[in-house]
C-alpha positions in Angstrom: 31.2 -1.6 -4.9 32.0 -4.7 -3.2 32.8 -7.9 -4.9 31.2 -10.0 -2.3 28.2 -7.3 -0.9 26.9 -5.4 -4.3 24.5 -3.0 -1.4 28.1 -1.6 -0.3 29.7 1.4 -2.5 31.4 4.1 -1.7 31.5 5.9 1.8 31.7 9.3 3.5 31.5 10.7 6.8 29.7 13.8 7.2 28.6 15.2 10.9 28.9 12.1 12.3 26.8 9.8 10.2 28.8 7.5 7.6 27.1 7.3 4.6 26.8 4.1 1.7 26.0 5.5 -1.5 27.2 4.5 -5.0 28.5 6.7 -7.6 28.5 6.4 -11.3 28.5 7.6 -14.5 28.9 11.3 -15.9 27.0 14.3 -17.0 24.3 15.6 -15.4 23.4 14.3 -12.3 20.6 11.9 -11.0 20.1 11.5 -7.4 18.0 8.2 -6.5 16.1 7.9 -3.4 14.9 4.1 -2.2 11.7 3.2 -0.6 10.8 2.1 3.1 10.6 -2.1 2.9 12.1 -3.8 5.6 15.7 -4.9 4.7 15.5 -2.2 1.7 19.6 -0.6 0.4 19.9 1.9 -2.5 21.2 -1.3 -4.7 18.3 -3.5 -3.6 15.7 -0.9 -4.7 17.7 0.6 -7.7 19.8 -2.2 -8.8 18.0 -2.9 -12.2 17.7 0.6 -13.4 21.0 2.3 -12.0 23.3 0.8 -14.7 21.3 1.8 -17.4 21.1 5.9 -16.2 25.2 5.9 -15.5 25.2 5.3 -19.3 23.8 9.1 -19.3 24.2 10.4 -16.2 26.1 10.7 -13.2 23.9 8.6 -10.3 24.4 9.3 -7.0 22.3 6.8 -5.1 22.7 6.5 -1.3 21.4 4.7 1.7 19.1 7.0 3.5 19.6 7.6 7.2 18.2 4.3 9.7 18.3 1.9 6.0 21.2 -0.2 4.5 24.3 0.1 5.3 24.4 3.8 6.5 25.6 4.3 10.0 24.4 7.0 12.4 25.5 7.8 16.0 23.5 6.9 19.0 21.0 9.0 19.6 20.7 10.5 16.1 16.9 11.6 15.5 15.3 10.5 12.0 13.3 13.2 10.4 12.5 14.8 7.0 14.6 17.8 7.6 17.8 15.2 8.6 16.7 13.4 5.7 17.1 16.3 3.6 20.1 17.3 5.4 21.6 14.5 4.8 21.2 14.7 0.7 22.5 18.2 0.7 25.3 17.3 2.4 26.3 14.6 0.4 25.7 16.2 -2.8 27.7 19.2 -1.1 30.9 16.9 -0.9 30.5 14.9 -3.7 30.5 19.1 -5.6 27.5 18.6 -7.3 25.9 22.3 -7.4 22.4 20.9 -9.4 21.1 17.6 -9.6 17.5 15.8 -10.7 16.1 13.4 -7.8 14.0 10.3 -8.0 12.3 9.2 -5.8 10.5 6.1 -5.0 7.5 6.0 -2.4 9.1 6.7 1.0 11.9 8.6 -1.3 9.2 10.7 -3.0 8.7 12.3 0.0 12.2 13.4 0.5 12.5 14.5 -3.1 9.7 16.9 -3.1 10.6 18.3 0.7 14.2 18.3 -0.6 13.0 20.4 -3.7 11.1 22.6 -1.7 13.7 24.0 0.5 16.6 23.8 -1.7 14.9 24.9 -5.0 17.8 26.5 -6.8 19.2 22.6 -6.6 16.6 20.6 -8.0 16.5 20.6 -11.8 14.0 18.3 -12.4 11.7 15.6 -10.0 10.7 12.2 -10.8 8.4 10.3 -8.4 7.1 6.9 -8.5 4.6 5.2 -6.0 5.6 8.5 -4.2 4.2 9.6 -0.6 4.0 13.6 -0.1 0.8 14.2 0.8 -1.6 13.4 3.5 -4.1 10.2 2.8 -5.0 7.3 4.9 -3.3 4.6 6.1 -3.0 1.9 3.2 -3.5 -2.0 4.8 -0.7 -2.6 2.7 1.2 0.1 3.9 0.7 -1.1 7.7 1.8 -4.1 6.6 5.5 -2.7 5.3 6.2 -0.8 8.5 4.5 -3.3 10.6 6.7 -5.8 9.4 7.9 -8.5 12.3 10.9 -11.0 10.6 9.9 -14.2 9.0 9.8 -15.5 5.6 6.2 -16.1 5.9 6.0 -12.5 6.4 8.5 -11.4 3.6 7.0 -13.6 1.1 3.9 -12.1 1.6 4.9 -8.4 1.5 6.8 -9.1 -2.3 3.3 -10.7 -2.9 1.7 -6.9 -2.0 4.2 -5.0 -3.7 4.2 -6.7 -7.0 1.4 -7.4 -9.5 3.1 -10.3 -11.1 3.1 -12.9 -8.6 5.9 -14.7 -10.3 8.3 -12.0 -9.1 7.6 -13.5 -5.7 10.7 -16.3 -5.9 12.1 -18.1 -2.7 15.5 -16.7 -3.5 13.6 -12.9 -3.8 12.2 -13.9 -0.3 15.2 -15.5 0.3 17.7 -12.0 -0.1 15.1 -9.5 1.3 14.6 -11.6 4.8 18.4 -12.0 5.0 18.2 -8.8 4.5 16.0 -7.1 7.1 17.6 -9.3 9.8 21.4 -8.4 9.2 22.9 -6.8 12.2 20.6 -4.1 13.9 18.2 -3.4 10.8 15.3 -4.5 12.2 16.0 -2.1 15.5 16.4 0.5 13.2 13.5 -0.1 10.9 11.1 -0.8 13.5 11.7 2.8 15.0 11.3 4.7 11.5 7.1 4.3 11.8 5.8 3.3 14.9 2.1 2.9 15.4 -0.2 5.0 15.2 1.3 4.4 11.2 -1.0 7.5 10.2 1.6 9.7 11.7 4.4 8.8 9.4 2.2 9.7 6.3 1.4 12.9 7.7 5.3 13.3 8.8 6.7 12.8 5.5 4.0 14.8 3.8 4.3 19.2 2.8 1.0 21.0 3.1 -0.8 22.1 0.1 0.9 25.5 -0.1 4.8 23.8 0.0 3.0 21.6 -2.7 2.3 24.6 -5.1 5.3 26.6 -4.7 7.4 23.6 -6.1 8.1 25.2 -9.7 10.3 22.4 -11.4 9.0 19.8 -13.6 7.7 17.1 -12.2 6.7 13.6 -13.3 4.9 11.0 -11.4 5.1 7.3 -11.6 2.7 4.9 -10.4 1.4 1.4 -10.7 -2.8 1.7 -11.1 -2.3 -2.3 -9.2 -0.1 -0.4 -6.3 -1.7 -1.9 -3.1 0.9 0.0 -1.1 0.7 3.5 -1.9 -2.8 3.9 -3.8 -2.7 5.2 -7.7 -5.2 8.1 -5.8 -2.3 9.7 -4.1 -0.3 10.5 -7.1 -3.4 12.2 -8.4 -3.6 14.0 -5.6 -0.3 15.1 -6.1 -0.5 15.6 -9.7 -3.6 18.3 -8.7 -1.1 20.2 -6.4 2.0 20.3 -8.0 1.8 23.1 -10.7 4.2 21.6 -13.1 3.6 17.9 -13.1 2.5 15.4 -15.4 0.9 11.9 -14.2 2.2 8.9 -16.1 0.1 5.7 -15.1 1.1 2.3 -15.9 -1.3 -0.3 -15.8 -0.9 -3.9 -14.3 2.1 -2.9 -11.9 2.0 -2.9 -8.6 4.1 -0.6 -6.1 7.6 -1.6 -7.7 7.6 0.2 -11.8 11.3 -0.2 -11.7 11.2 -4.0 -11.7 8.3 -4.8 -13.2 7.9 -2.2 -16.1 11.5 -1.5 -15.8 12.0 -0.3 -19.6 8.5 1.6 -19.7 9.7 3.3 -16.8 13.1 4.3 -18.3 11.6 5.3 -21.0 9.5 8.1 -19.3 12.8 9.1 -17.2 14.3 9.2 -20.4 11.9 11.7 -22.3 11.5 13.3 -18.9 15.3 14.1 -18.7 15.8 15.1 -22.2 12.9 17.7 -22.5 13.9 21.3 -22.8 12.2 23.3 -19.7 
């Protein structure tokens, strides 16, 4: 990690795309997988929860393809096969054979498509404020991928992804603006989910029958408050997904790991430790 920019870890090249990810711990590993906000890094979304699963596991958490400070080649095409490529790949040359995933909203996604084509990989999914399947078009959801740059704008989207208001600080707002205007992040951002938005839910999700033939345990996270990705699609998914269990925590918002950061520990905890 860098002393002076905690986002930046370790990096790897792998067909063409150089990859920031950080690496820690030992034993079994974790991968986590960040969400879609504007100005959003693997540190920014996992900071507050990766220390504590090192002292367990080994954590791989990088920055997904067209976020943070992962660099792609001109041209390169976003997708949720490239995503997944891109995970296999780097758990391929990091020699991790097996590995758990969590995966937060946008990240969700990527975990369950990720253990649905590579199933002799994934031991165990996690999934909090997860996307996956289809559903409509969340206002707050516009909001995130419709995101233009201003503080006015920033401050307001921490204001929809929390349920405690007094997470929304003017050095939060501060950070995440700086953020989502460093270098070409914005330019990369606003091409992830173009309008119509609808089409990036239906994108990232796997039809009902991908759904079902995911076998490994699987538990789902999610805020009842979220105004981003509604409590209803995790039901949804809970109903599809033959192994899963639906943990909801009440008064949260989009964002468990900061705001019910050692209730949602505890569940990856439990979760990690059971005997399947």
């Amino acid at each position: 990690m860098s002393a002076n920019v905690p986002e930046i870890g370790n990096s790897i090249t792998l067909d063409g795309v150089t990859i920031n990810y950080h690496d820690r711990g030992q034993g079994d590993a974790i991968l986590l997988i960040h969400g879609s906000g504007p100005g959003v890094t693997a540190w920014a979304n996992w900071r507050l929860v990766l220390p504590e699963l090192a002292t367990t596991h080994r954590v791989v958490a990088p920055d997904m393809v067209g976020f943070g400070y992962t660099q792609t080649p001109p041209g390169y095409q976003t997708s949720p096969d490239n995503w997944v490529a891109q995970v296999i790949g780097l758990m391929d040359a990091l020699g991790i054979a097996q590995f758990s995933i969590i995966g937060n909203s946008f990240g969700g996604a990527i975990a369950l498509r990720t253990a649905s084509m590579y199933p002799e990989r994934v031991k165990k999914v996690v999934l909090m404020g997860s996307v996956g399947t289809r559903f409509p078009l969340s206002e707050g959801l516009d909001k995130v991928w419709g995101y233009q740059p201003s503080r006015e704008a920033m401050r307001e989207l921490i204001g929809i992804f929390a349920y405690d208001q007094s997470i929304v600080t003017d050095d939060l707002v501060e950070l995440r603006y700086r953020a989502s205007t460093r270098a070409d992040a914005q330019e990369r951002f606003a091409r992830l989910f173009p309008v119509p938005r609808q089409k990036g839910i239906d994108m990232l999700a796997l039809s009902d029958a991908q759904l079902n033939a995911i076998r490994m345990p699987v538990a789902l996270v999610h805020g009842r408050d979220d105004r981003v990705i509604p409590f209803r699609v995790s039901e949804m998914l809970a109903a599809k997904l033959p192994n899963a269990t639906l943990h909801p925590i009440d008064h949260c918002g989009h964002w468990v790991q900061i705001e019910k950061k050692h209730e949602f520990l505890g569940i990856v905890s439990r979760f990690m430790e059971e005997n399947t």
